[in-house]
C-alpha positions as semicolon CSV with decimal commas, in nm:
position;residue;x (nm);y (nm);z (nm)
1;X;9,896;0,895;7,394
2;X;9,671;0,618;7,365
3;X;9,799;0,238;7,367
4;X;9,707;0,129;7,034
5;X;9,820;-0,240;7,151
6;X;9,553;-0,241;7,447
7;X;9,334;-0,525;7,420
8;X;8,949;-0,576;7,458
9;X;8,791;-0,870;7,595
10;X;8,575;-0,848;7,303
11;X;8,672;-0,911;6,953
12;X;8,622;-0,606;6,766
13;X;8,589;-0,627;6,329
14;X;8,542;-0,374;6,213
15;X;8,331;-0,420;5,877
16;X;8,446;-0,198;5,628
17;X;8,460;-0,182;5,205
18;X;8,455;0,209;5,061
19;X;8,228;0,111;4,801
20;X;7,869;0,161;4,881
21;X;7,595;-0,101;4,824
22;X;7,831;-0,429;4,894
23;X;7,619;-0,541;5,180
24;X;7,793;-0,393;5,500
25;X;7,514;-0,284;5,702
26;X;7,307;-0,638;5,575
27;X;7,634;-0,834;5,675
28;X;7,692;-0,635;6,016
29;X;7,351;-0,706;6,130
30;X;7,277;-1,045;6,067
31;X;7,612;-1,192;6,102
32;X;7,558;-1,010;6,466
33;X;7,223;-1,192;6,472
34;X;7,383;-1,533;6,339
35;X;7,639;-1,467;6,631
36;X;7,365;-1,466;6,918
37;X;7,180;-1,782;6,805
38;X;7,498;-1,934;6,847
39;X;7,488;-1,835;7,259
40;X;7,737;-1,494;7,209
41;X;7,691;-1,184;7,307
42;X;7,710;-0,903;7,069
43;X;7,777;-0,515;7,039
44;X;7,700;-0,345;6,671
45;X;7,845;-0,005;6,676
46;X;7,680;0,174;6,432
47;X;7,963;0,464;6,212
48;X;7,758;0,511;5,930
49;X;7,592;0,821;5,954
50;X;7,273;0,707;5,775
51;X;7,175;0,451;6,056
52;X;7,081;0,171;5,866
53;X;7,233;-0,038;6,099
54;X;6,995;0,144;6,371
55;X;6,687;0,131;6,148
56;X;6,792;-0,216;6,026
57;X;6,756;-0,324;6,430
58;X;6,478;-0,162;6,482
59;X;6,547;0,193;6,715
60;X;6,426;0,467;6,563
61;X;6,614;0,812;6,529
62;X;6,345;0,908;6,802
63;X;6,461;0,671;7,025
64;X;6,839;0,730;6,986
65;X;6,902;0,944;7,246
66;X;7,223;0,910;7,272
67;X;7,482;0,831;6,961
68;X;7,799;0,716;6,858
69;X;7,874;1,105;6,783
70;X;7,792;1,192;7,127
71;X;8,033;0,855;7,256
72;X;8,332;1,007;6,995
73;X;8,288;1,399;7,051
74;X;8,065;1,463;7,366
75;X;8,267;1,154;7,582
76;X;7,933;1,031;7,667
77;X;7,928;0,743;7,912
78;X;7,915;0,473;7,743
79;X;7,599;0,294;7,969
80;X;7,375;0,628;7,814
81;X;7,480;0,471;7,429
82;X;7,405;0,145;7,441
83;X;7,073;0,018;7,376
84;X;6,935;-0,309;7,379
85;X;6,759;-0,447;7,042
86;X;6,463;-0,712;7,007
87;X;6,715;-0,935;6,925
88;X;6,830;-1,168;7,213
89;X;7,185;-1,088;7,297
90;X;7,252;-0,850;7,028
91;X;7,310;-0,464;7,176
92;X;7,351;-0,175;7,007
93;X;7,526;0,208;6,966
94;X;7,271;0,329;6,704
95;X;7,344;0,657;6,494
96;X;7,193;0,961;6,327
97;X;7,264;1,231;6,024
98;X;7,476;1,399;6,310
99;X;7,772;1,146;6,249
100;X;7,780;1,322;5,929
101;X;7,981;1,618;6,075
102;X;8,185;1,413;6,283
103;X;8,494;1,408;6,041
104;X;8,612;1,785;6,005
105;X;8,536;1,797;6,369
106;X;8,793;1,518;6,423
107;X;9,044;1,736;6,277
108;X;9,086;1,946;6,505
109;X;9,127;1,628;6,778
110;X;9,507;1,564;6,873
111;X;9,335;1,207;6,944
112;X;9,161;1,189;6,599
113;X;9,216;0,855;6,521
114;X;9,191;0,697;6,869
115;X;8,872;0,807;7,015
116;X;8,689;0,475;6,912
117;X;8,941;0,299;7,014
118;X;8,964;0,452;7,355
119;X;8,580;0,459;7,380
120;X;8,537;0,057;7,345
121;X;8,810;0,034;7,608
122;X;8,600;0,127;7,883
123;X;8,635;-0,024;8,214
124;X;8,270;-0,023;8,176
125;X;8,252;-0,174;7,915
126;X;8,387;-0,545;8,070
127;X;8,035;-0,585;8,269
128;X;7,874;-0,624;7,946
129;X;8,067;-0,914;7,856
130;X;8,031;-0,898;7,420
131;X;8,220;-1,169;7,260
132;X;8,253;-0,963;6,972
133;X;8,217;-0,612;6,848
134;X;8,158;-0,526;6,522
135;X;8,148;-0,196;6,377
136;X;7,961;-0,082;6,036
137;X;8,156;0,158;5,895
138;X;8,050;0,438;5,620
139;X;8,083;0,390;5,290
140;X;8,420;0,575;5,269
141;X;8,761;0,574;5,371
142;X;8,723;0,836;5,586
143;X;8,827;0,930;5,986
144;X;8,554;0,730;6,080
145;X;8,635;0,436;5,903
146;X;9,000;0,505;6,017
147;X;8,868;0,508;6,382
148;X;8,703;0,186;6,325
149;X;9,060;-0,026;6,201
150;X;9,217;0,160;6,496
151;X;8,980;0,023;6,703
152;X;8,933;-0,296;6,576
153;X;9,136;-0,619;6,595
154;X;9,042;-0,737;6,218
155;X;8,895;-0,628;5,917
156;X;8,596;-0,826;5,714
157;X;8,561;-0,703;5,370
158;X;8,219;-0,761;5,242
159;X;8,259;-0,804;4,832
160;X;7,946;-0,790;4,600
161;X;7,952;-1,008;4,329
162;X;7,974;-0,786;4,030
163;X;8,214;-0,653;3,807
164;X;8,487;-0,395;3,904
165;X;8,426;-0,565;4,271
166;X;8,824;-0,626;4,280
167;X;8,938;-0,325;4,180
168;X;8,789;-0,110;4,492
169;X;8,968;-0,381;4,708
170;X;9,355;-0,229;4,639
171;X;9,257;0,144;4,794
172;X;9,129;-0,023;5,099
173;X;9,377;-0,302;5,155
174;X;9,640;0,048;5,144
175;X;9,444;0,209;5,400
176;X;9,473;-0,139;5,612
177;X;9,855;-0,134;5,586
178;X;9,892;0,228;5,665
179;X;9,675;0,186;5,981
180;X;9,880;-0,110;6,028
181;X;10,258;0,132;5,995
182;X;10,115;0,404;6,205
183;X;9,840;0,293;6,477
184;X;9,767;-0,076;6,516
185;X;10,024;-0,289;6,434
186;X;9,829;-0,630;6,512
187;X;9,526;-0,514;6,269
188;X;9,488;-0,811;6,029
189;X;9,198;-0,892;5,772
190;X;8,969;-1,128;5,899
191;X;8,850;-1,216;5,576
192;X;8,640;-1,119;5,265
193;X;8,309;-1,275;5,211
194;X;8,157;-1,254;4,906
195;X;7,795;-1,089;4,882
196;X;7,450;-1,068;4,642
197;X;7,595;-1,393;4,492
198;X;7,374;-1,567;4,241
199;X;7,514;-1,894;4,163
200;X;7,302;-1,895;3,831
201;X;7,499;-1,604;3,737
202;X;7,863;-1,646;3,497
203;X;7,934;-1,303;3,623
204;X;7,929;-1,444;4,028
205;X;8,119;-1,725;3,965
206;X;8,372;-1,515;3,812
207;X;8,422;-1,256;4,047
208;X;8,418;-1,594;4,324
209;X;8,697;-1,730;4,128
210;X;8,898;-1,433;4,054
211;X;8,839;-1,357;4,440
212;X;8,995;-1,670;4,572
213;X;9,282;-1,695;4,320
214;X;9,392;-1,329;4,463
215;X;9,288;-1,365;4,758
216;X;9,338;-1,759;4,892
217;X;9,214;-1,826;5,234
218;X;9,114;-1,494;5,285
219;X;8,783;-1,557;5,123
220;X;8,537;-1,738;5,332
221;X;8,381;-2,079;5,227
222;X;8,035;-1,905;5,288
223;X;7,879;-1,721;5,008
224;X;7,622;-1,456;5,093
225;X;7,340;-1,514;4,766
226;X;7,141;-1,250;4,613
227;X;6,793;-1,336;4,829
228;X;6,472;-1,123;4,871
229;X;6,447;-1,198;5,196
230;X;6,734;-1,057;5,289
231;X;6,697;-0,738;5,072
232;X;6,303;-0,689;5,265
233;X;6,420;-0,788;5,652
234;X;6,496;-0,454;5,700
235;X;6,227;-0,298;5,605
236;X;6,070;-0,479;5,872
237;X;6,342;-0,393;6,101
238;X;6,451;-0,774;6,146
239;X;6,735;-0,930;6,104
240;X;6,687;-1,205;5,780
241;X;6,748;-1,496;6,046
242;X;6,431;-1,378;6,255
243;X;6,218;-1,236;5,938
244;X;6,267;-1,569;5,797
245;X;6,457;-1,817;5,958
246;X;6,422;-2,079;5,654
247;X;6,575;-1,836;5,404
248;X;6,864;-1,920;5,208
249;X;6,985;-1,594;5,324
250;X;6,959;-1,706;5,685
251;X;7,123;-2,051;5,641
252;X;7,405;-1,813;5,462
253;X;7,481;-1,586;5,764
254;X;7,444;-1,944;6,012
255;X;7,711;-2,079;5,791
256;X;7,897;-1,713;5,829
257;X;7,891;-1,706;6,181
258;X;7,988;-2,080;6,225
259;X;8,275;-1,999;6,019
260;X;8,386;-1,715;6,179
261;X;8,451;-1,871;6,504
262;X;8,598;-2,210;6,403
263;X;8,822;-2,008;6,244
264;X;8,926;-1,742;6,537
265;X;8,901;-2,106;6,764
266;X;9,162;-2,208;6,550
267;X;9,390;-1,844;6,534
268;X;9,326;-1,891;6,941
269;X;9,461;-2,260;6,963
């Protein structure tokens, strides 16, 4: 049985919400981008089997040779899966449609809910030297997404700024808890940050209010707004911060990433 209290040298979040359209895949990729203007070295592992995260960064599905379905079911080594991006520091496990049929294959896997986990354990893995990992999960709560909190050391919750954005939050923060009982007892949420946030907007700066009376500290300072550059950087297959690095959007995910590591400086102290 695997060791679900091994440790990576990497910090691995796994960025998750069930709800579809909350800004995952946008948050994965350019809080990895953020990450590496900062000096770190980052891994995106692509789970969602549409590979937005892939197309977002710029490989296309011809040049995915090798996926994170091959790394979970085919035990691929994991040199073949990684691929570097145009991005300076920022590497990649990209994905295709095939992840699609990864779940009921799981099921049949005595190691279902480990294989992730074992996978960014590699020996290997160490000579890459990532500071952190993060993982874009699918839209679901599903055996991927499962994989990914096994896997992971924390959870960041992406929230759009819209009504009913709360009410998703209870099914996932279940799942969290349950992982927690039965596979990775150190799992903790590393935070929620709010997403598509117009400030002009009564209905954002209710759902930011409502957030951080529920949820305290666990909302970040930074607020992601609602910012056309963002929404057309990957359609250009840039990250926002190199599309345009005077965006609001940009100076969002800067703020992000300098967050996120005075605060796991301070968890580390």
């Amino acid at each position: 049985m695997s060791d679900p209290l091994a440790r990576s040298a990497s910090k691995i979040i796994a960025i998750a919400n069930q709800k579809g359209g909350v800004g995952k895949t946008t948050t994965t990729i350019n809080l990895g981008a953020a990450l590496c203007e900062l000096g770190l070295k980052i891994l995106v592992v692509d789970l969602d089997p549409q590979g937005n995260a892939s197309t977002g960064l710029g490989i296309e599905p011809e040049d995915r040779d090798f996926t994170t379905y091959d790394l979970l079911l085919d035990e691929v080594d994991m040199e073949d899966v990684i691929v570097e991006t145009a991005t300076s520091g920022l590497s990649l496990i990209p994905a295709t449609v095939d992840l699609s049929s990864a779940d009921m294959e799981l099921i049949a896997n005595e190691k279902r809910s480990f294989l992730l986990h074992d996978a960014l354990r590699q020996p290997v893995l160490s000579g890459y030297a990532f500071d952190y990992i993060l993982i874009d999960c699918p839209p679901s709560l599903n055996l991927l997404t499962v994989n990914a909190m096994v896997a992971a050391h924390s959870v960041l919750v992406p929230l759009q700024s819209e009504f009913f954005a709360l009410e998703g939050l209870s099914q996932l923060m279940l799942t969290i808890r349950e992982v927690r009982q039965t596979a990775n007892p150190d799992l903790r949420i590393e935070g929620v940050v709010l997403t598509m946030y117009d400030a002009r907007n009564n209905l954002s700066q209710q759902v930011e209010a409502d957030a951080r009376d529920n949820l305290g500290d666990l909302v970040f300072a930074s607020v992601i707004p609602r910012n056309v550059r963002v929404s057309e950087a990957p359609s250009y297959a840039l990250p926002v911060l190199s599309y345009d690095t005077t965006s609001k959007g940009a100076a969002a995910y800067r703020a992000l990433a300098t967050e996120l590591l005075k605060k796991n400086a301070r968890l580390a102290a």
